[in-house]
C-alpha positions in Angstrom: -33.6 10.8 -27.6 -31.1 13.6 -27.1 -30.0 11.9 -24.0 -28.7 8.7 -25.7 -25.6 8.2 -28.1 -26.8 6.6 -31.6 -23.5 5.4 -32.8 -23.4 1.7 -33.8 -20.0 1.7 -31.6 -21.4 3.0 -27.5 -23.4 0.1 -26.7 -23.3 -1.7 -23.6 -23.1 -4.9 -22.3 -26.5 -5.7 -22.8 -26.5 -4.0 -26.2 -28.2 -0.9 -25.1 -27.2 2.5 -26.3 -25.2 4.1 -23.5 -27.0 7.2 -22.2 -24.7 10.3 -22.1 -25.3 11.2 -18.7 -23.7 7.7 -17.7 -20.9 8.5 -20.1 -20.4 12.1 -18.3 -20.7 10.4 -14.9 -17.9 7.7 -15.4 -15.7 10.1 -17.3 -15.7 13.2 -15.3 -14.7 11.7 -12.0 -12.5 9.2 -13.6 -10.2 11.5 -15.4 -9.9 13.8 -11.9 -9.1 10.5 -10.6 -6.7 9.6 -12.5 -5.2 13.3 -12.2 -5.1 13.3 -8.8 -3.6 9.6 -8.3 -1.3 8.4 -11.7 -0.2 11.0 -13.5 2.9 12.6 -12.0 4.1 15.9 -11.6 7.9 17.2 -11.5 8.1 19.5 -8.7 12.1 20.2 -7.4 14.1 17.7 -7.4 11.2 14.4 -6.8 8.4 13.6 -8.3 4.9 13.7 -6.8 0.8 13.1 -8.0 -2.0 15.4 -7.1 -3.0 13.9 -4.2 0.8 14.1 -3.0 0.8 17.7 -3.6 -2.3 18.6 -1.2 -0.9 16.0 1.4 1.8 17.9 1.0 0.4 21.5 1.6 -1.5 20.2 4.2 1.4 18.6 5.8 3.4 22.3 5.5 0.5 24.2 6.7 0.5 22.2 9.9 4.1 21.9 9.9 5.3 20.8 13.8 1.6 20.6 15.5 1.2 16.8 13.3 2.7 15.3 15.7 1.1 16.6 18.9 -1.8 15.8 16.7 -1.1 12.4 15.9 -1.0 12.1 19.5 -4.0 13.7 20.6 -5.7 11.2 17.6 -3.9 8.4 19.5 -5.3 9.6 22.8 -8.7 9.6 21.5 -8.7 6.7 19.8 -7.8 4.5 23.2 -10.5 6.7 25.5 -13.1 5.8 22.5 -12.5 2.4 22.7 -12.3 1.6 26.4 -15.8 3.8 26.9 -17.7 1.9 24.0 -16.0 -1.8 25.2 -16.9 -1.0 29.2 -19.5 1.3 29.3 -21.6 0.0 26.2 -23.5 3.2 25.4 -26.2 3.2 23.2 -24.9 5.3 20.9 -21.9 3.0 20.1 -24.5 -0.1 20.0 -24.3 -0.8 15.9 -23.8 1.0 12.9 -20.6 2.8 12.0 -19.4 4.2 15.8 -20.0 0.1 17.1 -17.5 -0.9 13.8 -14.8 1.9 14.9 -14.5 1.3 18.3 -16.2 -2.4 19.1 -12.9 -3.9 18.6 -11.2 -7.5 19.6 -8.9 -7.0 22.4 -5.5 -7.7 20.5 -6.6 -4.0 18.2 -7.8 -2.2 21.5 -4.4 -3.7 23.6 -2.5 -2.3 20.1 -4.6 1.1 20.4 -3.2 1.7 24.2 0.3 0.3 22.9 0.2 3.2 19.8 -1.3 6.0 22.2 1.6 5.0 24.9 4.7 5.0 22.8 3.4 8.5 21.1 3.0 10.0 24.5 6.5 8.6 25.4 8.0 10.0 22.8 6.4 13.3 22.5 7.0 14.2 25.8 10.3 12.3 25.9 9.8 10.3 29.2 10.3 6.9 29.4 12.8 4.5 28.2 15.5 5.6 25.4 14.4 3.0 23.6 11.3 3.7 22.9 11.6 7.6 22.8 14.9 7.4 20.5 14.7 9.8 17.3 15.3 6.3 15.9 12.4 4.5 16.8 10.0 6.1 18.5 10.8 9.5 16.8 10.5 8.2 13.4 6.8 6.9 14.3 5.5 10.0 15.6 7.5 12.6 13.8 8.6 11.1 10.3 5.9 9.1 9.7 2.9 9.9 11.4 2.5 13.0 10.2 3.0 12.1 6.6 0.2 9.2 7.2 -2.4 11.9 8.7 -2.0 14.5 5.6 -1.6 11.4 2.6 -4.4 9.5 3.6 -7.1 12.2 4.7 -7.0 13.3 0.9 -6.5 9.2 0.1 -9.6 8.8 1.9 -11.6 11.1 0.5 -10.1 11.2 -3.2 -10.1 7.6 -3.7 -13.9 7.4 -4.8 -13.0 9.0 -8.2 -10.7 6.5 -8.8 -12.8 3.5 -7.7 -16.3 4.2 -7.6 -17.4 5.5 -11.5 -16.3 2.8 -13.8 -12.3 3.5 -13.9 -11.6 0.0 -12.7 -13.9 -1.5 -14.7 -12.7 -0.3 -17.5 -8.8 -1.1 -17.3 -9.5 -3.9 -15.7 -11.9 -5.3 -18.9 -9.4 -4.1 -21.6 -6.1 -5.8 -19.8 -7.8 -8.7 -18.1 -6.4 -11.3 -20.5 -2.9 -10.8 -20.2 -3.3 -10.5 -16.2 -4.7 -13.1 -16.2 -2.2 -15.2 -18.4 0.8 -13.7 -16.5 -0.5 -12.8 -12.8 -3.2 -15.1 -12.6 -5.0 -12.2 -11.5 -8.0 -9.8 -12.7 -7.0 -6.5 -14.7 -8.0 -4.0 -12.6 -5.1 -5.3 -10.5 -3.3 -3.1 -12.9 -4.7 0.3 -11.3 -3.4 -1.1 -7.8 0.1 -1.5 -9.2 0.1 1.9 -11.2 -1.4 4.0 -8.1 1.6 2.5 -5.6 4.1 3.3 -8.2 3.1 6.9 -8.9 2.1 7.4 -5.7 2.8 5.6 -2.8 2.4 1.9 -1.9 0.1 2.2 1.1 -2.7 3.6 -1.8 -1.9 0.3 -3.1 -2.9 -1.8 -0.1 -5.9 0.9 0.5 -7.2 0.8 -3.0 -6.9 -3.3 -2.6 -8.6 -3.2 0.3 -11.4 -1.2 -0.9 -12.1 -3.4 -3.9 -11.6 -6.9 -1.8 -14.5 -5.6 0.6 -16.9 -4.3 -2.4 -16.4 -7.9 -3.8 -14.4 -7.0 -7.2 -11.3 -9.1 -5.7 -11.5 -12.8 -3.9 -9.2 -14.0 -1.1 -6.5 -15.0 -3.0 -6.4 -12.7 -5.2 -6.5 -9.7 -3.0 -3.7 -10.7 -0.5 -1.4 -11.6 -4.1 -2.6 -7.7 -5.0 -1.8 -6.2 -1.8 1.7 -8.7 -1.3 3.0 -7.8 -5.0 1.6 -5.1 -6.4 2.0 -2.9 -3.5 5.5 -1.2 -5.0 7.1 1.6 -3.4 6.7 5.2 -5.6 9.3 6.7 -7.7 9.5 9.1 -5.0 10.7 7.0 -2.5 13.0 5.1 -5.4 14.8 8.5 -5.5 15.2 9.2 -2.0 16.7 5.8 -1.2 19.0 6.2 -4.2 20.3 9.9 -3.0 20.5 8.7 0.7 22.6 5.5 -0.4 24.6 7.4 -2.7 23.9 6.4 -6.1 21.7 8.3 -7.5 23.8 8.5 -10.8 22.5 5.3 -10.7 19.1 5.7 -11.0 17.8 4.9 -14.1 19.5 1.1 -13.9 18.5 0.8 -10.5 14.8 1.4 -11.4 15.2 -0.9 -14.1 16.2 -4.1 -11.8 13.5 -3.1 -9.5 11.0 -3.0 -12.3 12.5 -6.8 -13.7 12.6 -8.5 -10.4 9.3 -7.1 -8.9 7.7 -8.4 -12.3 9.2 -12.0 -11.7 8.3 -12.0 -8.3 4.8 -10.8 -8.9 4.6 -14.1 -11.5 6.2 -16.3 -9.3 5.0 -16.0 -5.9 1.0 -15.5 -6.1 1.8 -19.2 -7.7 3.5 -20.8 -4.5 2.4 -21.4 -0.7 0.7 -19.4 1.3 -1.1 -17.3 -1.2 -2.0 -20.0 -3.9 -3.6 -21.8 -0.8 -5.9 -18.6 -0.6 -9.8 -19.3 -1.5 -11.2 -18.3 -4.8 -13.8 -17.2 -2.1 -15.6 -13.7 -1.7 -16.1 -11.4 1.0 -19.3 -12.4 2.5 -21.2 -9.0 2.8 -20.6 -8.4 -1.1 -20.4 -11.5 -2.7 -18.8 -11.5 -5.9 -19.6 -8.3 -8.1 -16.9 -8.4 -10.6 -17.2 -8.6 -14.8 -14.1 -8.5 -16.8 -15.1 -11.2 -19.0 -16.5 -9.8 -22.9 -19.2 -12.7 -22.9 -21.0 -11.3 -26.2 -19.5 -10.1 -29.9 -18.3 -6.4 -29.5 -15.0 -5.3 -29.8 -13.1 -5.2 -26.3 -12.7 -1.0 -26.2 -16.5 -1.0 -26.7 -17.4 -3.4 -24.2 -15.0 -2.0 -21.3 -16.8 1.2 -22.3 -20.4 -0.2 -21.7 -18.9 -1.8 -18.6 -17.5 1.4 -17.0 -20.7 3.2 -17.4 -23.0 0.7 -16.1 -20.5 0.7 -12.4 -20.7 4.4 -13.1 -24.8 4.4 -13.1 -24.7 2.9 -10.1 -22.1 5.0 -8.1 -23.1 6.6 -5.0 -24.2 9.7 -4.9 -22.8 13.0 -2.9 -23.5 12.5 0.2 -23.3 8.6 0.5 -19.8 9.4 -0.8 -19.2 12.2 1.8 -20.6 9.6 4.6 -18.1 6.9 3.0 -15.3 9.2 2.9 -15.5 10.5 6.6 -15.7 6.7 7.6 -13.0 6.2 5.6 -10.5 8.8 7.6 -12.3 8.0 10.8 -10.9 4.1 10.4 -7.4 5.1 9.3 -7.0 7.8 12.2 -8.6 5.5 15.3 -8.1 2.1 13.9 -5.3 2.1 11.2 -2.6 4.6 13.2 -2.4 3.6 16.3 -1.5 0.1 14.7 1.4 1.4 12.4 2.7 3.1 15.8 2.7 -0.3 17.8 3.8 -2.3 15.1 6.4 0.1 13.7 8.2 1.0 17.1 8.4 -2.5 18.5 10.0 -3.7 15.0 12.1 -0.4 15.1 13.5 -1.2 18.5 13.8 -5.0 17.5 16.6 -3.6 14.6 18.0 -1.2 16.6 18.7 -1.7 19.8 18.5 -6.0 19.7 20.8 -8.5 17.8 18.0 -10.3 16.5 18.4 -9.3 12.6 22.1 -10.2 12.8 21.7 -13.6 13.9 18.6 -13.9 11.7 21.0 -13.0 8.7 23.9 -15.3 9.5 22.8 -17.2 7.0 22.5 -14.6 4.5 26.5 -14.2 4.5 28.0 -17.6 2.7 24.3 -16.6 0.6 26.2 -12.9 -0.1 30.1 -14.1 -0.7 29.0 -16.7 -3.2 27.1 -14.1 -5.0 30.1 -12.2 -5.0 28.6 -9.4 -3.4 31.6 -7.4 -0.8 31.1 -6.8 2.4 29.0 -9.7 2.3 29.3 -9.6 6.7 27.9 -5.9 6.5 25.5 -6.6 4.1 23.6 -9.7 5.3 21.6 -7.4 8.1 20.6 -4.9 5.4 19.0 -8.3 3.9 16.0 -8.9 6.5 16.1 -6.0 8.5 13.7 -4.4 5.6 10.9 -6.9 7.3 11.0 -4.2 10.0 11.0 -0.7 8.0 11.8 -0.1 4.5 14.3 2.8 4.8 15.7 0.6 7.6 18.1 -1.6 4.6 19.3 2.2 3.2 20.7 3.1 6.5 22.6 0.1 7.9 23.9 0.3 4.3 24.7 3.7 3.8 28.5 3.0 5.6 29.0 0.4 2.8 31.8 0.9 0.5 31.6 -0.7 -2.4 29.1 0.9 -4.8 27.7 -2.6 -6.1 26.9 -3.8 -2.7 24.7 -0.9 -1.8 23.2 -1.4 -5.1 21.9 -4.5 -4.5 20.9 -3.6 -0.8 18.7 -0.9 -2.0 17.3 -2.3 -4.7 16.4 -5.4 -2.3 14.8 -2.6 0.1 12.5 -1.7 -2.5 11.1 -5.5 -4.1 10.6 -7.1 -0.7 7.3 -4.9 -0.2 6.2 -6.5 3.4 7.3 -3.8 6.1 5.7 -4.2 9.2 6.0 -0.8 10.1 3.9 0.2 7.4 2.7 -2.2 4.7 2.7 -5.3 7.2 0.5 -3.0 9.6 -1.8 -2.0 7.3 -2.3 -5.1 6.1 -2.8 -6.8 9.5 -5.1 -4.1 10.1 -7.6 -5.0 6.6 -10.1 -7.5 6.6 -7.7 -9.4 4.1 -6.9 -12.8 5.1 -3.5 -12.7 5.8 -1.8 -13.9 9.4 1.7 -12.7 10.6 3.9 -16.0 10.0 2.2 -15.4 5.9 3.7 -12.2 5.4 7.1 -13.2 6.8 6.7 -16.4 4.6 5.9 -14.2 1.5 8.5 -11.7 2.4 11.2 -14.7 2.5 10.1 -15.8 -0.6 10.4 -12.2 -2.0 14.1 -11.9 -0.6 15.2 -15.5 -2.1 13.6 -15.1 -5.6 14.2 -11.3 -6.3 17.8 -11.3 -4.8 19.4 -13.2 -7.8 17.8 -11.2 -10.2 19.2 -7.9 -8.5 22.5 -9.3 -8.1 22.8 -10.5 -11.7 21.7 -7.3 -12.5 24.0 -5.7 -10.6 27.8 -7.1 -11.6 26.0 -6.6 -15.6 24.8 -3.0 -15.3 27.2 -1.8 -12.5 30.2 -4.3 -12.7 
């Protein structure tokens, strides 16, 4: 009897005391979850989350040798492949070695794409273009690195956020106004929160975890991963010091914050996502409930709801297995993808006219808005499909303060960069095809750009 909490207010769903070993087990890892991924820290000048921090140390500890190891990774990754697609060894023939390295040829041709530029560019032969500290150098040596050291811990760390009830919890006591407003399930909440104390990528990972456990459907897991992916404040504070207003900051967070919010309303509700299925991912099946079907009171019932998923979490060392698949799929399957992807889109903006004449357009768009330099601007517009920092830079040589404004705050609501985002995504098992992120990142540009501009000539005139 000890074991079980008698008050009239812990019962379950099914009206069932809740024991207090379940209520240990979803609070425990759920707070250090939350710890480690939403609640920031202050550290210098930025702002980082736990999980930051150790990517961090790790990151510093290794220092130069991540991107000989990236490489190495890369290397591996392609010699893995090509043995378990030609040689078919028995030890690759199912289970979790077959999933990692049993690929279509489009992801092994990408592998051998990723593996080539990184050796290009490490040992700086081949052409500039590739091997540029522009392209291929921020692959391998800006962003590699920081992908290795974030998502090892991501991969590991996420369980406590995921796995014992947290979700189930938020998610139960903000489903109704989600689903008023996004037209999504509450838990979509946690993805948003994590990307925006964190980084954007745990967004998409997170999303991608809970579309293939079968807590999100298809539609509503690529409108997750398309909107509520938002860059951290980090990042917010880098772009704003690189661009030069950073005395700025607290507006510009503000407009990116209203027209991310309208867009994350809007666009879920037009073609391609709202053509998604309300279908499942077929291995799990639907295993979601938000919905308070009985009498309690809503805190009470996302309680009884958060222990039950917390019962049933897995225990160490099905977690520890989980976990190493996890890092083993972002390191063979997931990096050598972001490499392909991001250096053919970086050379595509540098060294290519392509986003200029793409952007034509964008200029009568600009000068009726009132925005200066509308000529300069209108690359900084789209070239943001290819890398977000990308807008920052061809706009750092702006003059007029409101211009950059707007360029930077565009930078951070259009949320599809193929370099990163747009990989990662292609990379998932969510159903979304190359011509439906450009289409949603179109629609991004033309319905948050109006809102930022009005924004802009009130707040910074």
């Amino acid at each position: 009897m000890s074991s079980q909490l008698r008050s009239a207010d812990n019962i379950n769903t099914e009206g069932t005391p809740l024991s207090t070993h379940g209520l240990i087990k979803f609070l425990v890892p759920s707070i250090l979850g939350v710890l480690l991924f939403l609640v920031p820290f202050s550290t210098g000048d930025t702002i980082n989350i736990g999980m930051g921090l150790m990517a961090d140390g790790l990151k510093a500890l290794l220092g130069e040798a991540l991107p000989a190891i990236a490489t190495l990774v890369l290397c591996l990754s392609v010699l893995l492949t090509g043995i378990v697609k030609l040689a078919r060894p028995t030890w690759a023939s199912a289970g979790v070695l077959h999933e990692l390295f049993d690929v279509a040829p489009l992801w092994a041709i990408m592998r051998a794409l990723g593996a080539l530029f990184a050796l290009m560019t490490y040992f700086q032969v081949g052409p500039a273009f590739i091997t540029a500290s522009f392209t291929g150098g921020v692959m391998l040596n800006d962003l590699a690195p920081v992908l290795l050291t974030f998502f090892f811990f991501a991969a590991i760390l996420l369980p406590f956020l995921v796995d014992f009830g947290f979700m189930e919890f938020i998610g139960s006591l903000v489903r109704t106004p989600f689903r008023i407003i996004f037209g999504l399930p509450g838990r979509s909440a946690i993805d948003a929160t994590a990307s925006w104390m964190g980084s954007g990528t745990v967004g998409v990972l997170i999303t991608t975890q809970q579309y293939e456990q079968g807590f999100y459907n298809r539609r509503e897991a690529s409108a997750i991963a398309t909107n509520f992916s938002i860059v951290s404040i980090a990042f917010a504070l880098l772009v704003t010091s690189f661009i030069g207003i950073n005395h700025l900051f607290v507006p510009f967070y503000l407009t990116v914050v209203v027209a991310g919010l309208v867009a994350a309303v809007i666009v879920p509700r037009l073609p391609p996502l709202s053509r998604k299925p309300n279908t499942y991912y077929e291995p799990a099946g639907c295993q979601i409930q938000e919905e308070n079907t009985g009498n309690q009171n809503l805190l009470r019932y996302s309680l009884g709801v958060a222990v039950a998923r917390a019962e049933k979490a897995p225990g160490p060392a099905k977690l520890a297995k989980l976990a190493l698949y996890n890092v083993a799929d972002i390191f063979f399957g997931l990096l050598p993808l972001v490499i392909a992807i991001g250096t053919v889109a970086l050379v595509l903006a540098e060294f290519t006219p392509l986003f200029t004449w793409l952007s034509y357009p964008m200029v009568p768009v600009l000068e009726w808005m009132q925005i200066p330099e509308a000529a300069a601007a209108a690359p900084a517009t789209l070239v943001g499909f290819a890398d977000m920092f990308l807008p920052a830079v061809l706009a750092s040589d702006i003059e007029s303060e409101l211009t950059r404004f707007v360029i930077a705050c565009l930078s951070l609501t259009q949320l599809i960069y193929m370099s990163e985002i747009g990989a990662l995504l292609m990379k998932s098992k969510i159903p979304l095809k190359l011509w439906e992120l450009v289409a949603i990142f179109l629609l991004r540009t033309a319905i948050t750009l109006p809102i930022i501009v009005l924004m802009a000539h009130w707040l910074v005139g």
